[in-house]
C-alpha angles and dihedrals in degrees: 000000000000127000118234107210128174104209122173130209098256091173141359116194119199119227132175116194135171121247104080117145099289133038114295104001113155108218113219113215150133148230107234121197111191119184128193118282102238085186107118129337102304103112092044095107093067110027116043093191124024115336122238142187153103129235111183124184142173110221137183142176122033099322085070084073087070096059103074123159108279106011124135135224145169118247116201117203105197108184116232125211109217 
């Protein structure tokens, strides 16, 4: 069974490090801290009061461009048998 969950950007932190493909590229990237949307009932599912959580995660390349400030998306948390 999967797990619907609205989360929103609550913070994106730039960062800039070395270790890109070649010899002194600097990577730039950000931390990205994303809460759950409390708008509406679409964590309901999963959180009979008031929802709570945290996903953090450091992202890069043009895919960083998606994570503004704000934004909303749905996570979808599909369980795995090893």
């Amino acid at each position: 069974m999967s797990v619907n969950a609205k989360f929103k950007v609550q913070r994106v932190t730039p960062q800039s490090s070395f270790g890109g493909r070649t010899a002194g590229e600097i990577v730039e990237s950000a931390e990205i801290e994303m809460v759950p949307d409390y708008a509406g009932d679409r964590n309901k599912d999963w959180s009979y009061y008031t929802p709570s959580g945290v996903i953090r995660m450091n992202v890069n390349g043009p895919a960083l461009q998606q994570f503004t400030q704000g934004r909303a998306f749905t996570v979808t948390f599909d369980g795995e048998d090893e």
